[in-house]
MARKETI-706766 format. One line per field, with one value per residue (C-alpha): residue number from 1; residue in one letter; x, y, z. Coordinates in Angstrom, 1 decimal. Layout:
<vexmis>
pos: (NUM,...)
code: (A,...)
xx: (X,...)
yy: (Y,...)
zz: (Z,...)
</vexmis>
This chain:
<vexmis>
pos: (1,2,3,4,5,6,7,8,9,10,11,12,13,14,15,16,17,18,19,20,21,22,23,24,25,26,27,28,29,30,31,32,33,34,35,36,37,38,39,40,41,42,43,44,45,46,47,48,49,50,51,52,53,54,55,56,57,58,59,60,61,62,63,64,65,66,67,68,69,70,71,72,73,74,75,76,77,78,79,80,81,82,83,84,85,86,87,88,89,90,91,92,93,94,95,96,97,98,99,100,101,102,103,104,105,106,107,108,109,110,111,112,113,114,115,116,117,118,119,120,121,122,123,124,125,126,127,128,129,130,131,132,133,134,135,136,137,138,139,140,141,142,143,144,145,146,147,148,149,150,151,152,153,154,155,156,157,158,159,160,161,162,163,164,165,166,167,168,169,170,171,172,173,174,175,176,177,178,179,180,181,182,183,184,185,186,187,188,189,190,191,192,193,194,195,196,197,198,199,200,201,202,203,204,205,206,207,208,209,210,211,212,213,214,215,216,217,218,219,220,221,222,223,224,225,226,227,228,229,230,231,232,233,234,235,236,237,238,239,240,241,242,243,244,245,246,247,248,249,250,251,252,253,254,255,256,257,258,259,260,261,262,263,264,265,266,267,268,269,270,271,272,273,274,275,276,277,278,279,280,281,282,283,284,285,286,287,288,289,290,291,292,293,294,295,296,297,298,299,300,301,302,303,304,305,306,307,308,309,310,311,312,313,314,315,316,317,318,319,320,321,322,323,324,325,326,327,328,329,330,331,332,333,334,335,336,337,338,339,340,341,342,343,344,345,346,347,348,349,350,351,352,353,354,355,356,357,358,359,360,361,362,363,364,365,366,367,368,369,370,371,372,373,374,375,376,377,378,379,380,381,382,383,384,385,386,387,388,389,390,391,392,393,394,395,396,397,398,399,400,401,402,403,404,405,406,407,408,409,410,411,412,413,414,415,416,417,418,419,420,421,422,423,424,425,426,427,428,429,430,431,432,433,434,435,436,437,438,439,440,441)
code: (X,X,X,X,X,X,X,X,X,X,X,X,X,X,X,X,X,X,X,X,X,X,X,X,X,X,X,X,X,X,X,X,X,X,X,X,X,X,X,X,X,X,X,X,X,X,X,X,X,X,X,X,X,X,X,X,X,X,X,X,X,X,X,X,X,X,X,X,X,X,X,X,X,X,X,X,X,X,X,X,X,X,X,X,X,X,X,X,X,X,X,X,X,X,X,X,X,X,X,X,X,X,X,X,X,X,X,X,X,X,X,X,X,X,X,X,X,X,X,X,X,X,X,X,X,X,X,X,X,X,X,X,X,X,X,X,X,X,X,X,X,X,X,X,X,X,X,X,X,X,X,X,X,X,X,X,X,X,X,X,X,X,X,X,X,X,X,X,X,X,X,X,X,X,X,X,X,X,X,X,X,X,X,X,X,X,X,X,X,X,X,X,X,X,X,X,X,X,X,X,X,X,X,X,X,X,X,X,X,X,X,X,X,X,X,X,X,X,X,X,X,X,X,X,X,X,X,X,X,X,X,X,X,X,X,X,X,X,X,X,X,X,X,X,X,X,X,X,X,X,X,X,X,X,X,X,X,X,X,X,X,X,X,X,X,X,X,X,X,X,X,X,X,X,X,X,X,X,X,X,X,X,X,X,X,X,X,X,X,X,X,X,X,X,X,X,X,X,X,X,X,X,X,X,X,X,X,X,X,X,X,X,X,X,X,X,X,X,X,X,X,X,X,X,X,X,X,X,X,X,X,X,X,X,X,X,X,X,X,X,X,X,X,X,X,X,X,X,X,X,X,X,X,X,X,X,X,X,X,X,X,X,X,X,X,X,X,X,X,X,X,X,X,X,X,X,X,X,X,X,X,X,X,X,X,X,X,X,X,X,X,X,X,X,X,X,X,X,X,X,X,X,X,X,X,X,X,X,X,X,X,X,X,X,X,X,X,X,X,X,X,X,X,X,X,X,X,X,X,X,X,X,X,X,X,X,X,X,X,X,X)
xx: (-21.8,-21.5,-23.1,-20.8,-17.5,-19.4,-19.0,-15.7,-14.5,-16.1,-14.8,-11.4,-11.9,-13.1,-10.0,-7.9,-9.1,-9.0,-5.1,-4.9,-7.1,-4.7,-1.6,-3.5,-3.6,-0.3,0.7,-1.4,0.3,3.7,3.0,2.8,6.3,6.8,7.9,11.3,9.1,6.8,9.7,11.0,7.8,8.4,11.7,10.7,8.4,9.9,11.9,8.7,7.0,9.9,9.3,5.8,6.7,8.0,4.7,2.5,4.4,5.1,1.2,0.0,2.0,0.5,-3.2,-3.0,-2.1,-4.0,-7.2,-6.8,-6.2,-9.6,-11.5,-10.4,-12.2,-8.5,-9.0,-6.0,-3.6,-5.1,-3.8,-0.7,-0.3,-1.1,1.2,4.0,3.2,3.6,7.2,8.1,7.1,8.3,11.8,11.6,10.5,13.1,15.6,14.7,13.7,17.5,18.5,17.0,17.6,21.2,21.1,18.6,20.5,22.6,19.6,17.8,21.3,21.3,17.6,18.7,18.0,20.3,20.8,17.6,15.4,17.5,17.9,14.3,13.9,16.6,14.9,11.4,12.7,14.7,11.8,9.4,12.1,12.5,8.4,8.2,7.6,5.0,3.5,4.3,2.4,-0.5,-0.7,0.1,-2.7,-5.1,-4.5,-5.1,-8.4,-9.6,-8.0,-10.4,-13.3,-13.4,-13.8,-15.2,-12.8,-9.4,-11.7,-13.0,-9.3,-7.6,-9.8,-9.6,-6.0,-5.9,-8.1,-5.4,-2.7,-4.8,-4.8,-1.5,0.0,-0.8,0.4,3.5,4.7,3.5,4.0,0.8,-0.5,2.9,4.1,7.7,7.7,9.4,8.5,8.3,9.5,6.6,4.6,6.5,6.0,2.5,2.4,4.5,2.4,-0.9,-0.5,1.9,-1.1,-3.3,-1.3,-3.0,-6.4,-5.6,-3.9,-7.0,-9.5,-6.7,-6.9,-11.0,-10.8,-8.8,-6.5,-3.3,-1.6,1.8,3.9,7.5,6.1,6.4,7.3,9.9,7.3,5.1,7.6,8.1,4.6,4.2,7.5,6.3,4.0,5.5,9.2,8.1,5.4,7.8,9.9,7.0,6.7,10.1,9.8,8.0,9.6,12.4,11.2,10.2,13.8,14.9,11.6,12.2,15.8,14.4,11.8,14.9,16.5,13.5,14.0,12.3,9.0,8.4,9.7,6.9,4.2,4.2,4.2,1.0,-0.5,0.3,-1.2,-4.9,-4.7,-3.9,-7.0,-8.9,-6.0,-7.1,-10.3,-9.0,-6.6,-9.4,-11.0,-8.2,-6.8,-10.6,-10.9,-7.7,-9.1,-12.3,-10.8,-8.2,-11.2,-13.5,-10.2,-10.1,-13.4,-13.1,-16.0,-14.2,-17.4,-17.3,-13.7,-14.1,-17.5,-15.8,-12.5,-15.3,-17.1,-14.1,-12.7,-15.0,-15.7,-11.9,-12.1,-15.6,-13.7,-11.0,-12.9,-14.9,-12.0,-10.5,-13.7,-13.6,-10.0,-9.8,-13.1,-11.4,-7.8,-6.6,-9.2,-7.7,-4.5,-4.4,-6.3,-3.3,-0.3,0.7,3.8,2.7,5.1,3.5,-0.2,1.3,2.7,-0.2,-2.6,-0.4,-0.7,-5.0,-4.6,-3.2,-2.4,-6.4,-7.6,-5.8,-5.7,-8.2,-6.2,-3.8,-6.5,-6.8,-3.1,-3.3,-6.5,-4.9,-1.8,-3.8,-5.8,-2.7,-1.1,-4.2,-3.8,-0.7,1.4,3.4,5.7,2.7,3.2,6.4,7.0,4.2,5.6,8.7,7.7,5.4,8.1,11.6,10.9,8.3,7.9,11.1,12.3,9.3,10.0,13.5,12.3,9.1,11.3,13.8,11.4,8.8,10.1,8.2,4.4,6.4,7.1,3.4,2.7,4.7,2.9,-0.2,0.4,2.2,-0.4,-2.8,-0.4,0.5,-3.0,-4.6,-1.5,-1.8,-6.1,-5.7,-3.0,-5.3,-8.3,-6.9,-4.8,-8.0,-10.0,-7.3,-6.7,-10.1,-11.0,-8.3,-9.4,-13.5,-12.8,-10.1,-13.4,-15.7,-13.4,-12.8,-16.2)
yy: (-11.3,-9.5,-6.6,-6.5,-6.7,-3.9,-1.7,-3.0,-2.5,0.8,2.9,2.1,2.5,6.0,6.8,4.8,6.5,9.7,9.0,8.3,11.8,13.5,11.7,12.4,16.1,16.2,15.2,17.7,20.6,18.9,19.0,22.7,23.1,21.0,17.4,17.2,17.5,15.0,12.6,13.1,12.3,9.1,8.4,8.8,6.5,3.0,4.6,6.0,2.3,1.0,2.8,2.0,-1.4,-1.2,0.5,-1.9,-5.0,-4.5,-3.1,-6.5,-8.2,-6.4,-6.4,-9.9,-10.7,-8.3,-9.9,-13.0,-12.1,-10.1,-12.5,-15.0,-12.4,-11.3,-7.8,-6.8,-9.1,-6.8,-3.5,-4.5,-5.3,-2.0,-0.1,-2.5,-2.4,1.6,1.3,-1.2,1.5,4.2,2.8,0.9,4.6,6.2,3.7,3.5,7.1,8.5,5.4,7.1,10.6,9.4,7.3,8.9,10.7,7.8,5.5,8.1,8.2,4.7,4.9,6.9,10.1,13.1,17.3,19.1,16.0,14.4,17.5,17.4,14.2,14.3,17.3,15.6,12.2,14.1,15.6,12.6,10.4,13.0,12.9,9.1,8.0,9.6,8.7,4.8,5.4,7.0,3.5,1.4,3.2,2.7,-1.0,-1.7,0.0,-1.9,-5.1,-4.0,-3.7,0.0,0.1,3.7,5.9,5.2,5.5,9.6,10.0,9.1,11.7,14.2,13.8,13.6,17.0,18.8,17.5,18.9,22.3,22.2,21.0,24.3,26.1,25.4,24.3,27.8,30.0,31.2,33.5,34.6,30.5,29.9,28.7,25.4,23.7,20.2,19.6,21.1,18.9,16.2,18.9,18.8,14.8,14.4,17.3,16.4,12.5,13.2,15.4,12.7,10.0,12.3,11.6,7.7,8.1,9.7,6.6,4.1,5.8,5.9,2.2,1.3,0.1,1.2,0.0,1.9,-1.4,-3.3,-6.4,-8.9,-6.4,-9.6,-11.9,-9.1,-8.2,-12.2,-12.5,-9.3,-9.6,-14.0,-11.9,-8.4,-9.3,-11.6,-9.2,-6.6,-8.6,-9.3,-5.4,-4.8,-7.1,-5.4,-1.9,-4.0,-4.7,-1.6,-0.6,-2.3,-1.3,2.4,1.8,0.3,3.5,5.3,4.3,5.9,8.7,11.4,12.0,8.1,8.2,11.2,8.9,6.0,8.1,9.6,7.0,4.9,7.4,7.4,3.5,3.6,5.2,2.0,-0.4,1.3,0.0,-3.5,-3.0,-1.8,-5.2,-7.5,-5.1,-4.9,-8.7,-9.2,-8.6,-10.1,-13.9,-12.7,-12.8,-15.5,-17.9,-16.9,-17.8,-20.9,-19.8,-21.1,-21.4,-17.7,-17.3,-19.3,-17.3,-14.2,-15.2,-16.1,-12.8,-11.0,-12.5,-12.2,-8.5,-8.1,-9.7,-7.3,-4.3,-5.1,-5.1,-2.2,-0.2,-1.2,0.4,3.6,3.6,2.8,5.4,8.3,7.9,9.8,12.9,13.1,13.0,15.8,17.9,17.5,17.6,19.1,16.9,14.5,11.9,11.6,11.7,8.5,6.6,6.6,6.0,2.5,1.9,2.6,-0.2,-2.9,-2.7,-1.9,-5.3,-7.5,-5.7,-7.8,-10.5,-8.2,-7.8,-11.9,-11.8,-9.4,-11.3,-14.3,-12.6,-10.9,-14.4,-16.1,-13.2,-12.8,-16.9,-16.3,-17.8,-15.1,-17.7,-18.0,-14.4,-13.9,-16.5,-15.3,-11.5,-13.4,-14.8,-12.5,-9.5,-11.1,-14.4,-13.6,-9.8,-9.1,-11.7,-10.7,-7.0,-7.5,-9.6,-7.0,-4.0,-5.8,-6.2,-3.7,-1.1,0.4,-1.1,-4.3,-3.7,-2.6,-6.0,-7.8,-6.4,-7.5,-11.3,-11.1,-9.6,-12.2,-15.6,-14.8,-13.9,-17.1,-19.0,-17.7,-17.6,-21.3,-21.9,-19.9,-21.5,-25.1,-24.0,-23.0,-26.0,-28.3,-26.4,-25.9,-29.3,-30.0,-27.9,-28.5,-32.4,-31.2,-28.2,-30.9,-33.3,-31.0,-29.5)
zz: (6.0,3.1,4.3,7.2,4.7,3.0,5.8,6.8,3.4,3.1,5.4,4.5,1.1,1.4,3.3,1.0,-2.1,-0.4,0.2,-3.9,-4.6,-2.6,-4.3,-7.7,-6.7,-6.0,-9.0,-10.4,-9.0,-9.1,-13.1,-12.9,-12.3,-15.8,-16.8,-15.1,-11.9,-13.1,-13.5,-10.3,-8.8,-10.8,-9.8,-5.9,-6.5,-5.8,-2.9,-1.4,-1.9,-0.1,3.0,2.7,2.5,6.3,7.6,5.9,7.0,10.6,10.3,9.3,12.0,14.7,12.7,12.7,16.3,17.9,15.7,16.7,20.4,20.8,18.6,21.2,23.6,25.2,25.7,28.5,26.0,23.2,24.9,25.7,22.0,20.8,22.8,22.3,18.5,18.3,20.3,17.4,15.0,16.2,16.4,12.8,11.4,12.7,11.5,8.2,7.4,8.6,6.2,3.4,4.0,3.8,0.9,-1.2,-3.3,-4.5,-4.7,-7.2,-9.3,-9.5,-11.2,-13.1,-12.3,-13.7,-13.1,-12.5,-12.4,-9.6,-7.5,-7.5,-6.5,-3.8,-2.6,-2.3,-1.2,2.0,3.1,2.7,4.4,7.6,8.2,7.6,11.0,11.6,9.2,9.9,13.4,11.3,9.2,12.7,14.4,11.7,11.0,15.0,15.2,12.1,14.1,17.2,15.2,14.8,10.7,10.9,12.6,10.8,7.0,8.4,10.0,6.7,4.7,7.0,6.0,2.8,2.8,5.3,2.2,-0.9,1.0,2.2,-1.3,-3.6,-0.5,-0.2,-3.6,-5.1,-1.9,-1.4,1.2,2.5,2.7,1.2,-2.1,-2.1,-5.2,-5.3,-1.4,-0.7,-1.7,0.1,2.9,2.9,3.0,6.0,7.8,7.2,7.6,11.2,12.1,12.0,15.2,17.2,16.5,16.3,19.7,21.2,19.8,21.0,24.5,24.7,23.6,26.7,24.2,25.3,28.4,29.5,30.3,28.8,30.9,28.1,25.2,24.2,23.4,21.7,19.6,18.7,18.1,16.1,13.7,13.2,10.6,10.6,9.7,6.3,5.5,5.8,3.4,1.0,0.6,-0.2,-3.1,-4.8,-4.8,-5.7,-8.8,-9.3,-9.0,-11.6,-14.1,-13.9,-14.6,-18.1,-17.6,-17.9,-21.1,-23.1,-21.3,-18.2,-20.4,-20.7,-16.5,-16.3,-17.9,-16.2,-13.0,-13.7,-15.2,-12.0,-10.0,-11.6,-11.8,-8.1,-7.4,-8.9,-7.0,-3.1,-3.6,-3.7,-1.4,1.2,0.3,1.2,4.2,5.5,5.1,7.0,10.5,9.8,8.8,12.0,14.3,13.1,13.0,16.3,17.1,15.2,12.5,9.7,7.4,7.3,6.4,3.2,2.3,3.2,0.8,-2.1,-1.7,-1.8,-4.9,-7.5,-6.4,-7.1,-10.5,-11.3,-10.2,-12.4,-15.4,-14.5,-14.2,-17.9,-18.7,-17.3,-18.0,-22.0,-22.1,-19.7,-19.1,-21.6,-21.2,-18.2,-18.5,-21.0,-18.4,-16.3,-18.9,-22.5,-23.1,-26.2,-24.7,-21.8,-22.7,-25.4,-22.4,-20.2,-22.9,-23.9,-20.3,-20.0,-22.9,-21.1,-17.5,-15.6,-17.0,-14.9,-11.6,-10.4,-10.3,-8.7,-5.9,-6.0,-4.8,-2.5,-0.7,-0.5,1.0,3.3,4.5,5.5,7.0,9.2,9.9,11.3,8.5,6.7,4.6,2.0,1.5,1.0,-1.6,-3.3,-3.1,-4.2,-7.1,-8.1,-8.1,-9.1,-10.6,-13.2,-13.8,-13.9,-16.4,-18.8,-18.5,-19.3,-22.5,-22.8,-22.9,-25.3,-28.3,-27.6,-25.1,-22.3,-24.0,-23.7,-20.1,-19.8,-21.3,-18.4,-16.0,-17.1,-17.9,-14.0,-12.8,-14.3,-13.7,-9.9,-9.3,-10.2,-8.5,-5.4,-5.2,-5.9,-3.1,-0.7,-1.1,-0.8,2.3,4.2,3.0,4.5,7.6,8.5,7.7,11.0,13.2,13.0,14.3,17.2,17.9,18.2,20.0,23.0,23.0)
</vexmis>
């Protein structure tokens, strides 16, 4: 078993992390054009995360559905769900992408973005808004082929991406080789292109799979099934970015070099968060398909496993973090502001993201059981009813470390809550279902 999570796990986290090296690379170029740009990397952040928020949600709604159905051995029921999935998609991304095209601007404003710094956000934000959906099937199309088994294909697709964006990014934020030069919408220009480019190839796998079937026959009660998960773990997502709203808003008040910081900061330590999030999104259609199968034994080992790899990861990365993070950043940057911020935040944030991976497991288990509501209290409470209060207090006494500080002890709390509320859900409901197993055997 743990072999098999290995692999499952791997693959995505080679494309995941390729994602963040390509994000990282962006910044890296983005920083060439100087700290304003920086900044409004940093204030497109939370919007960007909110549109994420959509693709990963109605993702995890189809994910789990279409798990469960071909671990139950349903493999017609299985196609239908795929296709029906992507028309969900593709209207959700085109909905909420003309949303934020429109209200970008007054969004970024409100986070308190000002002159140069929000004409370059605006800029990027428009751009990354009009190439979302695309990008949403890209995410759709990955999550169902790790739903049907296929771990490989999405991890090598993902790269290949995330290589066509690091070539594309220089390109067209500098103007090289006759390209316009369109500063920091091109890198939002290489992002849409290179992750679009890649429905094709998820189309093509979905095809040779026999995994799509061209019918509306019973697209109401797909779409019911899918949004029972999609719809709260759509919610779940927004709550964070949410809170992230209202964090770079106290970002803000120190001013765009302290915005600038955090961004990059956030940036290399989201390079050490994909990994766990290719752990719990891996694990997702594995507990999906031996629920199905009524294996229930290997859930709870799987859940275990899991888990304390999160927590070793998260103290492996404080490690490399205190000892590099700062070398790093100065590769990057010159601005003695920002190099300070990140620093305080190699100090006290990396520690406690595996207990940020413990969340996002057990979030992941009961959205793959079918029961979403877990999630979204946990997102809930995770988001606006304890990291916001303590970053409001944080920020108060000790400004943005304080914040930095919040984030940690949230990070750590929420974590051990919701591992605990996991693990006795699934001890309870597998303990009903084993007798009513035996009792129609």
């Amino acid at each position: 078993m743990g072999r098999h999570l290995l692999r499952l796990g791997g693959f995505m986290a080679m494309g995941s992390v390729s994602m963040n090296v390509a994000q990282v690379a962006e910044t890296v170029f983005v920083g060439r054009l100087g700290t304003e740009a920086l900044a409004a990397l940093g204030y497109a952040l939370p919007i960007t995360y909110t549109l994420y928020a959509f693709a990963g949600g109605l993702g995890t709604g189809a994910s789990s559905v279409v798990a469960r159905t071909f671990g139950a051995g349903d493999r017609a029921q299985s196609a239908v769900l795929v296709t029906h999935a992507h028309l969900i998609v593709i209207v959700v991304g085109i909905v909420a992408g003309l949303a934020f095209m429109a209200l970008g601007s007054t969004i970024a404003a409100l986070l308190g973005a000002r002159g140069e710094v929000h004409a370059m956000t605006v800029a990027y934000l428009t751009v990354f808004a009009a190439g979302f959906p695309l990008f949403m099937v890209s995410i759709a199309g990955s999550m169902l082929l790790r739903a049907a088994g296929n771990a490989r294909s999405p991890g090598i697709i993902m790269t290949v991406g995330s290589i066509l964006q690091v070539v594309l990014c220089p390109v067209l934020v500098f103007g090289w080789f006759g390209a316009p030069e369109l500063g920091i919408a091109g890198a939002a220009w290489a992002y849409a292109l290179s992750r679009g480019s890649t429905t094709i190839f998820y189309g093509f796998l979905l095809s040779r799979l026999h995994l799509v079937c061209w019918t509306l026959a019973g697209f109401g009660q797909s779409c019911k099934s899918i949004l029972h998960v999609g719809a709260p773990a759509v919610l779940s997502g927004l709550v964070m970015p949410a809170s992230m709203y209202i964090v770079t808003r106290l970002l803000s008040s120190h001013g765009d070099a302290v915005v600038a910081g955090y961004n990059v900061a956030s940036r290399v330590e989201m390079m050490a968060h994909m990994i766990l999030w290719s752990a719990s999104s891996s694990l997702e259609p594995f507990v999906g398909q031996n629920w199905g199968a009524r294996l229930y034994n290997r859930v709870r080992r799987a859940l275990k496993l899991v888990n304390n790899f999160c927590l070793s990861w998260g103290v492996f990365t404080f490690v490399v973090m205190v000892s590099c993070g700062e070398w790093v950043v100065r590769s990057w940057v010159d601005d003695p502001i920002v190099v300070d911020v990140a620093v305080w935040f190699f100090y006290i944030i990396p520690l406690s993201i595996g207990f940020m991976g413990m969340t996002q497991v057990a979030s992941s288990c009961f959205n793959a059981l079918g029961k979403p509501t877990p999630s979204f209290v946990i997102s809930l409470l995770r988001a606006l009813a304890v990291y916001v209060p303590l970053a409001l207090i944080g920020n108060y006494l000790y400004g943005y470390v304080g914040i930095f500080a919040a984030t940690a002890a949230t990070n750590v709390l929420v974590g051990a809550l919701a591992w605990n509320w996991n693990r006795r859900y699934v001890r309870r409901a597998a303990g009903k279902l084993a007798p009513a197993r035996a009792t129609n055997a």
